[in-house]
N, C-alpha and C positions, 0 to 999 in steps of 0.2 A: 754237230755240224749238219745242218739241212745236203741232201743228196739231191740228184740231179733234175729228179721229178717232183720233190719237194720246191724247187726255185722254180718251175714253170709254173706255178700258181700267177704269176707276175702275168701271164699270158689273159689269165680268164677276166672276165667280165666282172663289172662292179667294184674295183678299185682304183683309188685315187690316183692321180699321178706323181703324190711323194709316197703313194703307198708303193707304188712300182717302182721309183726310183730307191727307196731305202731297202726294199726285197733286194734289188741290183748290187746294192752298196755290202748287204749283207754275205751275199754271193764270191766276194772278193775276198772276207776273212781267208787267211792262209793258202791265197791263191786258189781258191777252189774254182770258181769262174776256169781257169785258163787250164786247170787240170779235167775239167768237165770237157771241155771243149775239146781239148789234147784228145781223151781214151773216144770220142766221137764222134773221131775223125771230121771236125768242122771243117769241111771244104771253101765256104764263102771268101774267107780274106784273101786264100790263096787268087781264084777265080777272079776278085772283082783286081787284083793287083796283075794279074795274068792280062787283062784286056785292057787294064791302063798304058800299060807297058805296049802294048801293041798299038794305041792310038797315040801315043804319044812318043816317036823311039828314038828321038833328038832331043836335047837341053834340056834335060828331064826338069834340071837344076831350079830350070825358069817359071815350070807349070804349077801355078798354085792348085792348091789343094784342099777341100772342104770335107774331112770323113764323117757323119752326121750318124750318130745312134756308137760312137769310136769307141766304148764301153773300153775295154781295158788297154786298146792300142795294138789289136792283132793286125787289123789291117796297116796301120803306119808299119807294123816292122817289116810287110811284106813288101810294101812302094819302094821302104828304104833299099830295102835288095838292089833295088831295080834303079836306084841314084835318086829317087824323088826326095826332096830336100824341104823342102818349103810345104807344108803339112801342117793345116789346125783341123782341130776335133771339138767333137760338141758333143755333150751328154747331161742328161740329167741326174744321174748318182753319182753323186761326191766319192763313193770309194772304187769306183771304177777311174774315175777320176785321178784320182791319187795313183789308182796303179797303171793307168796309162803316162802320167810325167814320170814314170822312173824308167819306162822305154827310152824316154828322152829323143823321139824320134817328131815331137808336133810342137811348132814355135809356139801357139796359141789355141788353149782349148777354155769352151765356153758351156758352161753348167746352167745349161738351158734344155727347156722342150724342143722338139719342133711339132708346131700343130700350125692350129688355128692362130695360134698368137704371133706378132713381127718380131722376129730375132730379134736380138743387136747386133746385126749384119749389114755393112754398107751393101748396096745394088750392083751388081755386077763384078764383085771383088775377085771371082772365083774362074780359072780355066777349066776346071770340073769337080763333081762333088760326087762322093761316094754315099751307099748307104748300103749294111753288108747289116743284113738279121732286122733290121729297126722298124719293119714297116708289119706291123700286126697288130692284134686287142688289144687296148692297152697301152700301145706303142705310137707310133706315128702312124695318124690317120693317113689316107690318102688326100684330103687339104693338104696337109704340110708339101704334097711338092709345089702347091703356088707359092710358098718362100722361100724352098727349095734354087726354082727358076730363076725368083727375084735377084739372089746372091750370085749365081753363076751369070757369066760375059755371054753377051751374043754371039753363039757359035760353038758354044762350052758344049761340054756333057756330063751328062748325070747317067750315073750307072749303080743300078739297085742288083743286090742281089736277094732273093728272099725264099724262104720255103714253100715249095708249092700248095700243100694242101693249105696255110696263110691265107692263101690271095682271096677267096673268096668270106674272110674272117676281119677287114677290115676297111674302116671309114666307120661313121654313123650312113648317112643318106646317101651314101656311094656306095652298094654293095660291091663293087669288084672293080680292082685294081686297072683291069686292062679299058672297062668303061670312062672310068677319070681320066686315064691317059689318052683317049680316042678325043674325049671333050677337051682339054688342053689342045690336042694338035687341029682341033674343030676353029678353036679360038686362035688358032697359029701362033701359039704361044711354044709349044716343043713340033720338031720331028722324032717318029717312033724311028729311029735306027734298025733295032735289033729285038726283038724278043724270041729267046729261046729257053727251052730246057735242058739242063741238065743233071747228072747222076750223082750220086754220091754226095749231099747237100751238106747233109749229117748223117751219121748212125743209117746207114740206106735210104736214108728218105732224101726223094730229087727235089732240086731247086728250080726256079726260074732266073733268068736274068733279063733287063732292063737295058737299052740304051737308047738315050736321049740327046737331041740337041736339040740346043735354046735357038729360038729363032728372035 
């Protein structure tokens, strides 16, 4: 069984995106993903479900919900805490996949990228969309939140959480996260809400968080 700096290979440069996805998929034999995650103290799902929960503190019931990179369904089990009911996920590895429906907490999950390429995502489906670890090498470029926007309603938000040393690690022709998002809200296509940092990401290393609405 690969350990836990063996699977961050998935991070580096020069692999496909099923090669990444089936590293992901591999990751999940015998729960290892969520036992890695467990001693690593992963902070993100808690965090990104902690400010859901604060933008949204009535009819939880009602607000859809888009978790994007949903890998094995940590963040659906944190929303459900908090009553959010109505929850699809989207990921690229099939065995993350598989062990996010046995949470059984996401009506509809979709075995897709997000990048450069158009979902199968209707336009504005979404009250807000998560993204909790997905945005790095290898990962979801920083394009991907122009599909990102496209799925979420006028007035939504989108709330990333991600590792800070990351940010300046992904796109191709966008070297940094906070640049693409400056150009989106150039184009008045989001408002920056929020961005701040925070502690204890993972294993001590701080994170950033994101928060957006669609204009």
């Amino acid at each position: 069984m690969a350990n836990f700096f063996d699977n961050l290979r998935s991070t580096m440069r020069g692999m496909s995106p099923s090669e990444v996805a089936e590293c992901y998929t591999k990751w999940t034999e015998n729960g290892q993903y969520d036992k890695d995650m467990e001693a690593r103290n992963f902070s993100a799902p808690s965090i990104l479900a902690d400010e859901v929960a604060k933008c949204f503190p009535v009819t939880r019931d009602k607000i859809k919900i888009m978790d994007i990179a949903c890998g094995t369904g940590l963040v659906g089990e944190k929303l459900a805490a908090y009553g959010f009911t109505d929850i699809d996920g989207l990921d690229p590895s099939e065995g993350m996949l598989n062990q996010c429906k046995e949470r059984r907490h996401y009506k509809k999950l979709y075995q897709e990228f997000c990048g450069d390429n158009q979902l199968h995502i209707d336009n504005g489906k979404y009250d807000c969309l998560l993204v909790s670890a997905g945005i790095g090498e290898n990962h979801i470029p920083c394009s991907g939140l122009i599909e990102m926007i496209r799925i979420v309603k006028t007035g939504g938000l989108i709330l990333i959480a991600t590792r800070k040393e990351f940010k300046e690690y992904v796109g191709n022709d966008i070297d940094e996260l906070d640049t693409f998002i400056s150009e989106m809200e150039s184009a008045n296509k989001v408002e920056l809400i929020e961005r701040r940092d925070f502690a204890a990401y993972s294993a001590e290393r701080d994170g950033i968080l994101y928060i957006l609405k669609i204009k």
